[in-house]
Predicted model as a PDB file, atoms N, CA, C, CB and O in Angstrom, pLDDT in the B-factor column:
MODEL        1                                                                  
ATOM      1  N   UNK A   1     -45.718   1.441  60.885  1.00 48.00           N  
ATOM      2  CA  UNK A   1     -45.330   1.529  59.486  1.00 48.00           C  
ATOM      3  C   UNK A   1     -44.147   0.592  59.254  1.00 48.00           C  
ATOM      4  CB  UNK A   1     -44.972   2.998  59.089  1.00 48.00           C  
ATOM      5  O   UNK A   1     -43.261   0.648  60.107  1.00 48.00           O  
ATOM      6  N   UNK A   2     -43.982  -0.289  58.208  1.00 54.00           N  
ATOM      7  CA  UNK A   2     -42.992  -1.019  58.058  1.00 54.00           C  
ATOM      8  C   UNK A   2     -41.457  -0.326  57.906  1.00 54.00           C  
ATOM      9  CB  UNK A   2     -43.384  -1.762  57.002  1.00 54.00           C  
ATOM     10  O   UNK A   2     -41.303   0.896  57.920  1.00 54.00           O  
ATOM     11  N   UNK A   3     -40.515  -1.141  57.781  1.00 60.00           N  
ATOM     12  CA  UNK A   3     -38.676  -0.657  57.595  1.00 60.00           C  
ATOM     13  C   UNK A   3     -39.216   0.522  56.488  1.00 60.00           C  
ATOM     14  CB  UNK A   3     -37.156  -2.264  56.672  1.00 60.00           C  
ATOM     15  O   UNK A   3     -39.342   1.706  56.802  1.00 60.00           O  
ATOM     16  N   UNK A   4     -39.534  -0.071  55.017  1.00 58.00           N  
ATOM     17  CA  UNK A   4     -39.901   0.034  53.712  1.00 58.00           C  
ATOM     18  C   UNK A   4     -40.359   1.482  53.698  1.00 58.00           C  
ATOM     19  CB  UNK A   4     -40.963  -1.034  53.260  1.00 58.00           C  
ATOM     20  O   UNK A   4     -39.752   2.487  53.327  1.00 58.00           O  
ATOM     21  N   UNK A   5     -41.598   1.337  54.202  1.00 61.00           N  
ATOM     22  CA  UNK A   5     -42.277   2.875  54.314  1.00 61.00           C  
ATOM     23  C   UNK A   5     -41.696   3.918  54.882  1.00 61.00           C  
ATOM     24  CB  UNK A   5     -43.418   2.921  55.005  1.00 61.00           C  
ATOM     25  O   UNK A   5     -41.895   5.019  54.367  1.00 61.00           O  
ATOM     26  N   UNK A   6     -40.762   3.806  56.188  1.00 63.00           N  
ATOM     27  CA  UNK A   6     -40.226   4.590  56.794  1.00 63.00           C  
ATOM     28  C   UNK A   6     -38.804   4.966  56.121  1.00 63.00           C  
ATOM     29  CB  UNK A   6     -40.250   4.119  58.035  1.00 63.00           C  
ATOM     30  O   UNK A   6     -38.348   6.028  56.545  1.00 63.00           O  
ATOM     31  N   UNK A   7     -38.292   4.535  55.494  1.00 54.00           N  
ATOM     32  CA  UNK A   7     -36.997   4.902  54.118  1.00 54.00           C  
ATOM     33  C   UNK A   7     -37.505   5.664  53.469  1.00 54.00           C  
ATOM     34  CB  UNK A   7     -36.459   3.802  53.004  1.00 54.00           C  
ATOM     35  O   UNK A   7     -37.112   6.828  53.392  1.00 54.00           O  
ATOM     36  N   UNK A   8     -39.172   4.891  52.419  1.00 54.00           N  
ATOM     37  CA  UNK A   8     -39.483   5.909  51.484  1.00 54.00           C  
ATOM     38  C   UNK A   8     -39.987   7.143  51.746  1.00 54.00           C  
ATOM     39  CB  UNK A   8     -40.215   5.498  50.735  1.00 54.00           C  
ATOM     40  O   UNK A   8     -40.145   7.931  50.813  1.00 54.00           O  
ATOM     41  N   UNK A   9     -40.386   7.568  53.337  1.00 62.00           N  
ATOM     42  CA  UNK A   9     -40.523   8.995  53.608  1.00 62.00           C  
ATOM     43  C   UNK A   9     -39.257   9.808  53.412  1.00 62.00           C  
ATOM     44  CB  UNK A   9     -40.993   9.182  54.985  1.00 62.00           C  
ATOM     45  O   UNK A   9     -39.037  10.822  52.749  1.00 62.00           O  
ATOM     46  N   UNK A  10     -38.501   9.065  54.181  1.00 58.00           N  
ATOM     47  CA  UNK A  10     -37.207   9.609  54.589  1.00 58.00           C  
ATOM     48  C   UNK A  10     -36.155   9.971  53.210  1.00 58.00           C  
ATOM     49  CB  UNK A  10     -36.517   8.432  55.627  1.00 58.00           C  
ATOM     50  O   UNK A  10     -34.929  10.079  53.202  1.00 58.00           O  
ATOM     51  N   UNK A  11     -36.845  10.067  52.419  1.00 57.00           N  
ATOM     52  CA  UNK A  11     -35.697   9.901  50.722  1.00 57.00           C  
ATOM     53  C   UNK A  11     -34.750  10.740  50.865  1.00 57.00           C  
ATOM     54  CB  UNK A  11     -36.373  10.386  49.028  1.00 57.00           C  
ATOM     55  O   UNK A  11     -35.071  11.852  51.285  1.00 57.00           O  
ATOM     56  N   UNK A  12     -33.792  10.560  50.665  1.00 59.00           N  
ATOM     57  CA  UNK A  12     -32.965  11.614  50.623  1.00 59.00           C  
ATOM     58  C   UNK A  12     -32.440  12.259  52.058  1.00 59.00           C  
ATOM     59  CB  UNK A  12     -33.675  12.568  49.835  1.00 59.00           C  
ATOM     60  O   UNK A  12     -31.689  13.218  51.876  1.00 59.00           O  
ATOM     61  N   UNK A  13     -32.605  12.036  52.998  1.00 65.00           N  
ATOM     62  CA  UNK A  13     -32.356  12.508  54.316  1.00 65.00           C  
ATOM     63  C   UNK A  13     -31.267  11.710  54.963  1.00 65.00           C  
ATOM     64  CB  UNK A  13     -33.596  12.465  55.132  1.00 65.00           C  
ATOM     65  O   UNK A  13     -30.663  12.184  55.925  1.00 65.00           O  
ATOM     66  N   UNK A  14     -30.872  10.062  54.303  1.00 69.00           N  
ATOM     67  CA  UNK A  14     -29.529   9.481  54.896  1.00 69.00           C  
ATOM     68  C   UNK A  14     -28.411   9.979  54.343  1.00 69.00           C  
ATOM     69  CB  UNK A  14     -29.385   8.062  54.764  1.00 69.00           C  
ATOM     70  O   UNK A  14     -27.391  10.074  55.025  1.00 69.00           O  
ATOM     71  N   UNK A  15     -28.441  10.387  52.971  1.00 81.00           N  
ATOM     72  CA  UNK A  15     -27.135  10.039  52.008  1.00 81.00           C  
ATOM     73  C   UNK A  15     -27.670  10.633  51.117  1.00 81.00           C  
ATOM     74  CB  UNK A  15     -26.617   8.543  51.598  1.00 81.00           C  
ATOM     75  O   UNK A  15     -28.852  10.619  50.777  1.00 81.00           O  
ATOM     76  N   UNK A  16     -26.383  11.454  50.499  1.00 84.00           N  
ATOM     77  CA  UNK A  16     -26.208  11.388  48.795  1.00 84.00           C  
ATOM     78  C   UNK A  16     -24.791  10.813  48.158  1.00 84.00           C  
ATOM     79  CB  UNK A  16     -26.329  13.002  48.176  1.00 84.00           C  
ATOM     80  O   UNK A  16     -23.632  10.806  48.571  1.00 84.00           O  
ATOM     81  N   UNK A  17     -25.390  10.371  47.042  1.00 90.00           N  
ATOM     82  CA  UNK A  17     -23.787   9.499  46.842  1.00 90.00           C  
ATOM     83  C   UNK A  17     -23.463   9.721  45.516  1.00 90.00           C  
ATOM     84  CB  UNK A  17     -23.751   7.683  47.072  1.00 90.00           C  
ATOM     85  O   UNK A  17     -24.406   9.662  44.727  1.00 90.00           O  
ATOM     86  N   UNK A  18     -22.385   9.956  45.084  1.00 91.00           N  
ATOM     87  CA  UNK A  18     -21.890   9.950  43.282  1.00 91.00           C  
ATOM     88  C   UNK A  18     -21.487   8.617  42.968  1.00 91.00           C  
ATOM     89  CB  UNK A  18     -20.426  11.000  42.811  1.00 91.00           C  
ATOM     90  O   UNK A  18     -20.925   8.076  43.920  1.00 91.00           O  
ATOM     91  N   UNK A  19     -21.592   7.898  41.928  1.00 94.00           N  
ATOM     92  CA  UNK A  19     -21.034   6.751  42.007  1.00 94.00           C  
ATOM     93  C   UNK A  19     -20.427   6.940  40.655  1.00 94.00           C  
ATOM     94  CB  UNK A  19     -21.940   5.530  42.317  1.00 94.00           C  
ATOM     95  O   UNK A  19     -21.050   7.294  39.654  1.00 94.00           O  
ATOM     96  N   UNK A  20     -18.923   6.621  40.734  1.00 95.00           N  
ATOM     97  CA  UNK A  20     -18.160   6.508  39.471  1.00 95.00           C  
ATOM     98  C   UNK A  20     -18.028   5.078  38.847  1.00 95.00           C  
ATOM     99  CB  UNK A  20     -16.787   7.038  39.717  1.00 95.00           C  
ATOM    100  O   UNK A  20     -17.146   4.400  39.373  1.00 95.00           O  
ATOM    101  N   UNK A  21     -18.783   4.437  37.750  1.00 95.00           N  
ATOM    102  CA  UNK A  21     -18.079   3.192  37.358  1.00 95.00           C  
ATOM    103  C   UNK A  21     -17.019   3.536  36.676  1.00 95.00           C  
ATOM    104  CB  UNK A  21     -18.827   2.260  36.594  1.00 95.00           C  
ATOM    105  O   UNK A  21     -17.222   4.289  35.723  1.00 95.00           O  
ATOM    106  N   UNK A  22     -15.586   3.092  36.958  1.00 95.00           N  
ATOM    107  CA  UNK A  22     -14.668   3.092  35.541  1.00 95.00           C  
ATOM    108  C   UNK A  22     -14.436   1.733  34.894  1.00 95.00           C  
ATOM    109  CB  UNK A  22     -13.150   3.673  35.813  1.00 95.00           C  
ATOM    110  O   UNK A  22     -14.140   1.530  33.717  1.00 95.00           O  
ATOM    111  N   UNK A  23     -14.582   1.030  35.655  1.00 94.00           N  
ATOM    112  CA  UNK A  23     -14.808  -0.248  33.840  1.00 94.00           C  
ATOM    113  C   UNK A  23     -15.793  -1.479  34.772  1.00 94.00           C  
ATOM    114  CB  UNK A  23     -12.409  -1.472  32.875  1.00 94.00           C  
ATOM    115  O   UNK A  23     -16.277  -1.487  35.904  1.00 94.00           O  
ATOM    116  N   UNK A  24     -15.776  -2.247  33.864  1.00 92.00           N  
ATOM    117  CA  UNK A  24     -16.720  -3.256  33.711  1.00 92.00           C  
ATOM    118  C   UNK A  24     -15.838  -4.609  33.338  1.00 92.00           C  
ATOM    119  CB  UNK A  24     -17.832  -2.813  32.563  1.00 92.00           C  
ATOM    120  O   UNK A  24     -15.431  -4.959  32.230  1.00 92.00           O  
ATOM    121  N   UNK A  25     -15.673  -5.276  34.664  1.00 84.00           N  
ATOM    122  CA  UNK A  25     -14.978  -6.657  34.693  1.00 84.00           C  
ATOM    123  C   UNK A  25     -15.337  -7.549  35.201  1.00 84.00           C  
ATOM    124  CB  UNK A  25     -13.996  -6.747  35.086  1.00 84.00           C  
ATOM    125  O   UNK A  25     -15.688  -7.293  36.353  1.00 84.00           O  
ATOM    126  N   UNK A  26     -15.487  -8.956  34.815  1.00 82.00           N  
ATOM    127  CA  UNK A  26     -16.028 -10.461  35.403  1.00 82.00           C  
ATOM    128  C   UNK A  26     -17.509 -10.421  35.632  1.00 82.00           C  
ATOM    129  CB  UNK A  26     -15.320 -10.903  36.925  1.00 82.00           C  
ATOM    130  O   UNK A  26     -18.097 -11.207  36.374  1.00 82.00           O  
ATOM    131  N   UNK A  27     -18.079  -9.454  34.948  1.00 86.00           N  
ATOM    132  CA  UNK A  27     -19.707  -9.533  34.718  1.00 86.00           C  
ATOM    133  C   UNK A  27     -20.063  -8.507  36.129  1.00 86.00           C  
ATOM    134  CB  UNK A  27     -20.511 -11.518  34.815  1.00 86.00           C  
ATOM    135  O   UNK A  27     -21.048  -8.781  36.814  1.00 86.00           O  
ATOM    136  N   UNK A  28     -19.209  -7.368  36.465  1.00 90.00           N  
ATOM    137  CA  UNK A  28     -19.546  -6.542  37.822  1.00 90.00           C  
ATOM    138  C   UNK A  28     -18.861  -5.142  37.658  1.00 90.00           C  
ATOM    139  CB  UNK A  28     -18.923  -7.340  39.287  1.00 90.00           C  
ATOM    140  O   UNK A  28     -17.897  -5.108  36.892  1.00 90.00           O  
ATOM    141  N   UNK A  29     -19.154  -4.247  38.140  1.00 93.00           N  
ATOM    142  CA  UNK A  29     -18.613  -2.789  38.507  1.00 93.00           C  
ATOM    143  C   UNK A  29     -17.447  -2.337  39.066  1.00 93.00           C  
ATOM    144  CB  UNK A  29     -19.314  -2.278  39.262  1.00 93.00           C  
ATOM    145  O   UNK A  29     -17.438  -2.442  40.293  1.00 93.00           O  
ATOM    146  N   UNK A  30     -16.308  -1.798  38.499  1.00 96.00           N  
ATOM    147  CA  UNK A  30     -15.314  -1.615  39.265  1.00 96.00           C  
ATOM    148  C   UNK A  30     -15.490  -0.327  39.274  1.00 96.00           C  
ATOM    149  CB  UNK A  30     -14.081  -2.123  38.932  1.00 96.00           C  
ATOM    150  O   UNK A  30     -16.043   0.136  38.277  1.00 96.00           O  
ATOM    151  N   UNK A  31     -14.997   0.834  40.615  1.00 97.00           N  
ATOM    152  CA  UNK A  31     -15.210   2.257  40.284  1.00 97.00           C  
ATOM    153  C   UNK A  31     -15.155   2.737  42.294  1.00 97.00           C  
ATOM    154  CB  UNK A  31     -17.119   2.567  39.113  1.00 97.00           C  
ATOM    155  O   UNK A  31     -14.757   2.061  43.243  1.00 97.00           O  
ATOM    156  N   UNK A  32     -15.679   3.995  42.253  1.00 97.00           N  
ATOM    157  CA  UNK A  32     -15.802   4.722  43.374  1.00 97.00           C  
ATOM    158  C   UNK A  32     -17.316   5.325  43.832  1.00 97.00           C  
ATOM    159  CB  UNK A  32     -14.854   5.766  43.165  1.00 97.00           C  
ATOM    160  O   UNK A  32     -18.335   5.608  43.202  1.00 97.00           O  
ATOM    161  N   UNK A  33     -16.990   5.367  45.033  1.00 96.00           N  
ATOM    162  CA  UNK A  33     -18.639   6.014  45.485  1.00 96.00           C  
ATOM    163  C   UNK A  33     -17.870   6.944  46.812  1.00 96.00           C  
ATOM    164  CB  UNK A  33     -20.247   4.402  46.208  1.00 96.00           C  
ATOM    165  O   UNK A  33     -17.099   6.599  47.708  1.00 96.00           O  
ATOM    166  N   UNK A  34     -18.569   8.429  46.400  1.00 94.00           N  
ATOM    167  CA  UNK A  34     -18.511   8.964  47.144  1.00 94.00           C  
ATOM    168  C   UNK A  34     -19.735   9.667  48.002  1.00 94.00           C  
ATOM    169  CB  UNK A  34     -17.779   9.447  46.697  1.00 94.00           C  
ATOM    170  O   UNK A  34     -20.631  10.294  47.437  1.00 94.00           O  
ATOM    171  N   UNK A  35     -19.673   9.503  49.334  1.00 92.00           N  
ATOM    172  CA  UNK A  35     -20.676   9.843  50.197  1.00 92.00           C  
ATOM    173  C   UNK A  35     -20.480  11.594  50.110  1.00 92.00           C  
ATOM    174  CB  UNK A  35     -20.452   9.042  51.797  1.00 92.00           C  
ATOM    175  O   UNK A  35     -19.465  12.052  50.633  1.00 92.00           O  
ATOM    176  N   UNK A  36     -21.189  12.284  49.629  1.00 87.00           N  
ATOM    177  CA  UNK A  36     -21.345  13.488  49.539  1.00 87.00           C  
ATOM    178  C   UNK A  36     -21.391  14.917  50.729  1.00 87.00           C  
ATOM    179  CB  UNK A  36     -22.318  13.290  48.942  1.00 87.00           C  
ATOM    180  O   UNK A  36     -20.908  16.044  50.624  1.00 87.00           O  
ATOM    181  N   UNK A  37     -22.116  14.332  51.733  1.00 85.00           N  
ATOM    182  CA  UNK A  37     -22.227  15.110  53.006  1.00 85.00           C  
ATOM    183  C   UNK A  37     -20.915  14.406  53.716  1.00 85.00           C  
ATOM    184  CB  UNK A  37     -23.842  14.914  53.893  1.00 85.00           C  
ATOM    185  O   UNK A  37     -20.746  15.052  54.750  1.00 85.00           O  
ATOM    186  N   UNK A  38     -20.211  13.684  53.657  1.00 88.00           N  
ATOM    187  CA  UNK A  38     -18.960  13.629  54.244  1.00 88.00           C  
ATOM    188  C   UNK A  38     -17.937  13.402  53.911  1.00 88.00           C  
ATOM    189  CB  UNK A  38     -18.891  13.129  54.891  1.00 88.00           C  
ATOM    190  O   UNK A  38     -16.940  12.963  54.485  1.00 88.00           O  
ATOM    191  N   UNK A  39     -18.213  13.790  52.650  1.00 91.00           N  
ATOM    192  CA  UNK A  39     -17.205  13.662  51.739  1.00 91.00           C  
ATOM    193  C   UNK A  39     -16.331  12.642  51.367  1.00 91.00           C  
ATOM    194  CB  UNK A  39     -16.592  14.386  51.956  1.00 91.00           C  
ATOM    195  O   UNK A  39     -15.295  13.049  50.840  1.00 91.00           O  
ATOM    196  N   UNK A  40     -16.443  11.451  51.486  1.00 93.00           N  
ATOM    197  CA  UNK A  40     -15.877  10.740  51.893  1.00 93.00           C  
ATOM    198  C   UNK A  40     -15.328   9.506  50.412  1.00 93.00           C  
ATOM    199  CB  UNK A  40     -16.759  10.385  53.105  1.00 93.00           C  
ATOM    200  O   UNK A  40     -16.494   9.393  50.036  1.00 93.00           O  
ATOM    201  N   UNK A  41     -15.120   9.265  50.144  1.00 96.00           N  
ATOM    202  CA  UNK A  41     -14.949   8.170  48.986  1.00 96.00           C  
ATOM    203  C   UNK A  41     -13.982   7.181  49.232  1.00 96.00           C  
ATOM    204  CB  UNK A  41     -14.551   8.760  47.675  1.00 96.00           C  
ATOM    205  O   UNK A  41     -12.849   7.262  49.707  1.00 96.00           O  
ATOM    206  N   UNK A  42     -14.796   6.011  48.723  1.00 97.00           N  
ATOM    207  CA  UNK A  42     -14.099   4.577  48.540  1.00 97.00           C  
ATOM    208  C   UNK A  42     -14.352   3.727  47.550  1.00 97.00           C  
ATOM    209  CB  UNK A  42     -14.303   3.792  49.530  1.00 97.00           C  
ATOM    210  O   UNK A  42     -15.430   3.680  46.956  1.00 97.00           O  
ATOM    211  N   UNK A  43     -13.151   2.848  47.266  1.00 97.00           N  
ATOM    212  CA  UNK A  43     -13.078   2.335  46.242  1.00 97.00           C  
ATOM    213  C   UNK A  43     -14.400   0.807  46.218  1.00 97.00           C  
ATOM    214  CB  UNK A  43     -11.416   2.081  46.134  1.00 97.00           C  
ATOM    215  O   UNK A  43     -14.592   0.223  47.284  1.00 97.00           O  
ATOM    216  N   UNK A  44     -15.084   0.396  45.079  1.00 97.00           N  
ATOM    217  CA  UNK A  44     -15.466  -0.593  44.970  1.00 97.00           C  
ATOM    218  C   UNK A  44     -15.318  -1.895  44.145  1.00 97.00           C  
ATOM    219  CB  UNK A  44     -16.155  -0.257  44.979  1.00 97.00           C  
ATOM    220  O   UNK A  44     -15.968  -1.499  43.178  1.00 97.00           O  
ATOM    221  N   UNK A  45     -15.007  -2.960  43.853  1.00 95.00           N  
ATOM    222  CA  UNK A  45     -14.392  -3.802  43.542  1.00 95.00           C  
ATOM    223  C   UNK A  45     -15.286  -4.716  42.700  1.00 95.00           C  
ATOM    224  CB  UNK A  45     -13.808  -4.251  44.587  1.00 95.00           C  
ATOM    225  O   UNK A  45     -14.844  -5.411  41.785  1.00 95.00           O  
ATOM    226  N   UNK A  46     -16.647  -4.667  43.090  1.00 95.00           N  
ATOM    227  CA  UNK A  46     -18.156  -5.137  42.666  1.00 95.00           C  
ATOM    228  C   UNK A  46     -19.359  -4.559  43.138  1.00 95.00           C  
ATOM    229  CB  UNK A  46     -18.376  -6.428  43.007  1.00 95.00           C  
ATOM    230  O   UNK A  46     -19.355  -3.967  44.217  1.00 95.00           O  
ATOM    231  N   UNK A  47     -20.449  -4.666  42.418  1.00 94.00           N  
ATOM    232  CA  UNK A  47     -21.788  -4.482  42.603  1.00 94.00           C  
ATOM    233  C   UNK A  47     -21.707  -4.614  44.088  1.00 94.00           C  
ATOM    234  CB  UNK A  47     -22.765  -5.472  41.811  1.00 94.00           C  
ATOM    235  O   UNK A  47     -21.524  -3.555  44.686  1.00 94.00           O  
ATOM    236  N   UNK A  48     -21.824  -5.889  44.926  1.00 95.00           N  
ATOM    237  CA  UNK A  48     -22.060  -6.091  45.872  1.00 95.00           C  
ATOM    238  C   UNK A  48     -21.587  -5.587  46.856  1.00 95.00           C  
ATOM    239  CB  UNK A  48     -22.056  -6.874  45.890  1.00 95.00           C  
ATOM    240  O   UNK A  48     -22.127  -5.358  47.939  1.00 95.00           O  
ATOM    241  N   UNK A  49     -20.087  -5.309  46.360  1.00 97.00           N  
ATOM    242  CA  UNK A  49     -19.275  -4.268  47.471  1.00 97.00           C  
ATOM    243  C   UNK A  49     -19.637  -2.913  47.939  1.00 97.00           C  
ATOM    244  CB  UNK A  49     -18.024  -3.955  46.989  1.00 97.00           C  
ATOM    245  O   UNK A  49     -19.710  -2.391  49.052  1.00 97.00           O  
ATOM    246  N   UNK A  50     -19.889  -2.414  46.425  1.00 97.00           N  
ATOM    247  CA  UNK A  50     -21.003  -0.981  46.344  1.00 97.00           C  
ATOM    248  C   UNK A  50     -22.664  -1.074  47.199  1.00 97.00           C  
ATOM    249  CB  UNK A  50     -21.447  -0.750  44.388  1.00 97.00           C  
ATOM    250  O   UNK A  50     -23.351  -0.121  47.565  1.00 97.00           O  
ATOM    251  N   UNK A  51     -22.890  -2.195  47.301  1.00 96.00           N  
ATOM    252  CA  UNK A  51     -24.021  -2.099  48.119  1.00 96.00           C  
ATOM    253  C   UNK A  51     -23.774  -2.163  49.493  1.00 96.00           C  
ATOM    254  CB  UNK A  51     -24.904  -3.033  47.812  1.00 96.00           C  
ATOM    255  O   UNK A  51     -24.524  -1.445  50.155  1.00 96.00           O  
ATOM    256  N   UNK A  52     -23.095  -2.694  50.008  1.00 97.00           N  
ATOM    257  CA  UNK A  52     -22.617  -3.062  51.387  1.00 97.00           C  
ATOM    258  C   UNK A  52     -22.101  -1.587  51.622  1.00 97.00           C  
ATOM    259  CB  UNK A  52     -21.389  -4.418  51.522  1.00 97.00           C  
ATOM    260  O   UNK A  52     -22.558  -0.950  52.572  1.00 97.00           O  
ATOM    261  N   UNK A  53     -20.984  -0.925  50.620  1.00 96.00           N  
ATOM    262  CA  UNK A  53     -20.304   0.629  51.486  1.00 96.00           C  
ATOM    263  C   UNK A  53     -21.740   1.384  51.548  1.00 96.00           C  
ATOM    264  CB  UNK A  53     -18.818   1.854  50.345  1.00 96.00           C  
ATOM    265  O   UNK A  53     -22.009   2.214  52.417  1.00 96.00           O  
ATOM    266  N   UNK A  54     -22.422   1.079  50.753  1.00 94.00           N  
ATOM    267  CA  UNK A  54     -23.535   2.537  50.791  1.00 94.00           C  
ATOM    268  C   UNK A  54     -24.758   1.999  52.114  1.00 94.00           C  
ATOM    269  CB  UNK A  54     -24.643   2.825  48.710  1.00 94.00           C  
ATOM    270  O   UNK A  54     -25.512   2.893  52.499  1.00 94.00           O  
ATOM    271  N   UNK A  55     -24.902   0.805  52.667  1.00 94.00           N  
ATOM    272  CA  UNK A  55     -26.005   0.238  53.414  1.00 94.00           C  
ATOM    273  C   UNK A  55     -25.119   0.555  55.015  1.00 94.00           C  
ATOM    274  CB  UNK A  55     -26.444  -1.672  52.885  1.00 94.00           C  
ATOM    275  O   UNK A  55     -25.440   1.253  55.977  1.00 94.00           O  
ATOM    276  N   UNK A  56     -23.826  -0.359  54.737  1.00 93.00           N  
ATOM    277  CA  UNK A  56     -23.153   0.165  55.716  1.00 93.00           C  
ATOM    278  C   UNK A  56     -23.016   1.872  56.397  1.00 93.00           C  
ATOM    279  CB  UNK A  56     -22.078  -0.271  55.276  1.00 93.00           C  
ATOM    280  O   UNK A  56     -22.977   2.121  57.602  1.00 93.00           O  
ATOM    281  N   UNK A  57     -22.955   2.984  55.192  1.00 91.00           N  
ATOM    282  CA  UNK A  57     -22.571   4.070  55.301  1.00 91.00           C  
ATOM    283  C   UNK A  57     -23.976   4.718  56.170  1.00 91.00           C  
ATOM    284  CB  UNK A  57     -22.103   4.621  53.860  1.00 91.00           C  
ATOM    285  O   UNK A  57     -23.923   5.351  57.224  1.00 91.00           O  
ATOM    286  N   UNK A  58     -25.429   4.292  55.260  1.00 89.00           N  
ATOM    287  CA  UNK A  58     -26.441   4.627  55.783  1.00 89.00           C  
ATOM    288  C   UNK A  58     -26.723   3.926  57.318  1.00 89.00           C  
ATOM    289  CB  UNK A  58     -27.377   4.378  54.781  1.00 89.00           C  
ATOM    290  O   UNK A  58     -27.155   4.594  58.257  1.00 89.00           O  
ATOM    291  N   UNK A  59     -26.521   2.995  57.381  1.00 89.00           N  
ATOM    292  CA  UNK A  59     -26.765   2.252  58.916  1.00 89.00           C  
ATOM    293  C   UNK A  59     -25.605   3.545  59.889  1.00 89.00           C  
ATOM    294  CB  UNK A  59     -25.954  -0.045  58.945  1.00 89.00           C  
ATOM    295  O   UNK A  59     -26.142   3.910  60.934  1.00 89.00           O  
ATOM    296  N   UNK A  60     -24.674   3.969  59.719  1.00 86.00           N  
ATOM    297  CA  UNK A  60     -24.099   5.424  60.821  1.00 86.00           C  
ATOM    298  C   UNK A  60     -24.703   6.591  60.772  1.00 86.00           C  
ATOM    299  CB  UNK A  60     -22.654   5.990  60.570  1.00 86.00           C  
ATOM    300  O   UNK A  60     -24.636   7.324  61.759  1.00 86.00           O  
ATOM    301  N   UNK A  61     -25.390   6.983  59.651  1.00 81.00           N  
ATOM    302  CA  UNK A  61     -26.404   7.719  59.160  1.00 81.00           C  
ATOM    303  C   UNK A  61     -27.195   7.769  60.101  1.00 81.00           C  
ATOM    304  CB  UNK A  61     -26.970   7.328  58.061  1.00 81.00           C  
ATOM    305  O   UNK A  61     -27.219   8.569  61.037  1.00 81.00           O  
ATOM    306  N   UNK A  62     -28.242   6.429  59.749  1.00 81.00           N  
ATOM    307  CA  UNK A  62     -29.290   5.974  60.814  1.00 81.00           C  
ATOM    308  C   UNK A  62     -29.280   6.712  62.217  1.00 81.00           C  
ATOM    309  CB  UNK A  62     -29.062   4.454  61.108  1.00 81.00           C  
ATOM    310  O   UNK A  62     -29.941   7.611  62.737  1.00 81.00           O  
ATOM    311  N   UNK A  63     -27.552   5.399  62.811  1.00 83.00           N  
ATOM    312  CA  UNK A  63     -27.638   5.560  64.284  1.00 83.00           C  
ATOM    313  C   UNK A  63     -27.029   6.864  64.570  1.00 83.00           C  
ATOM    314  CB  UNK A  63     -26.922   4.409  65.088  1.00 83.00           C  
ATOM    315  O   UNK A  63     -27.245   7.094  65.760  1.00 83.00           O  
ATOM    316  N   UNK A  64     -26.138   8.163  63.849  1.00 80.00           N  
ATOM    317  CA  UNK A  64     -26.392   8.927  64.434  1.00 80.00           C  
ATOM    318  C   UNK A  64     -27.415   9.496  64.817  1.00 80.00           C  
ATOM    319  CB  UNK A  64     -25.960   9.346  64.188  1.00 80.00           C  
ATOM    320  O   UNK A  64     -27.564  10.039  65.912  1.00 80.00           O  
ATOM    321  N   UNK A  65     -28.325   9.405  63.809  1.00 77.00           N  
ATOM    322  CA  UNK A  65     -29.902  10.714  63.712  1.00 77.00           C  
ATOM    323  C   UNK A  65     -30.629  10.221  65.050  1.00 77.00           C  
ATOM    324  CB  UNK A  65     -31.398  10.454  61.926  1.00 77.00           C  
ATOM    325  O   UNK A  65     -31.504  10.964  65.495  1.00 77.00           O  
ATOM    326  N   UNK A  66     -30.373   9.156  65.660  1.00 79.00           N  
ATOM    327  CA  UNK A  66     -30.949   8.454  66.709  1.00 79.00           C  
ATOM    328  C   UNK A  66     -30.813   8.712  68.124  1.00 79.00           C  
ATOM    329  CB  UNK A  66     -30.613   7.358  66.571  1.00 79.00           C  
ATOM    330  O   UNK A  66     -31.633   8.657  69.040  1.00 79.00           O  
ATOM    331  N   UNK A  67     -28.980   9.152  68.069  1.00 73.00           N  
ATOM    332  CA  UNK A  67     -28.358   9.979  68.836  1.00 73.00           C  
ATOM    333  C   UNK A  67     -28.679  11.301  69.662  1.00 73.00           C  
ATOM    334  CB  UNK A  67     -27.640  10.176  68.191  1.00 73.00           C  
ATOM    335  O   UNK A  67     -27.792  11.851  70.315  1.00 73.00           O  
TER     336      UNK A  67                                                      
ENDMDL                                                                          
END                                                                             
């Protein structure tokens, strides 16, 4: 089964996340995301940053469950 397929079984089983935007600057997202099962929150600076904490967050996700 591809990467793809094996995520979309898995929905919901890496992460849940809140994501706060509080404003909207230089055409991107400024705000917080908090990882829910570990409570954890950090600040994001852009879109892209927000994708990286949450891919990053899921890749420890991953390799614990592997553990």
């Amino acid at each position: 089964m591809s990467k793809d397929g094996e995520t979309l079984e898995r929905h919901g089983e890496l992460g849940r996340f809140v994501i706060r935007i509080q404003r909207r600057q230089h055409s991107s997202w400024q705000g917080s995301v908090t990882h829910l099962d570990k409570n954890r929150t950090l600040n994001f600076r852009s879109m892209l940053e927000l994708v990286k904490i949450i891919d990053s967050t899921l890749d420890e996700e991953e390799q614990s469950m592997r553990n």
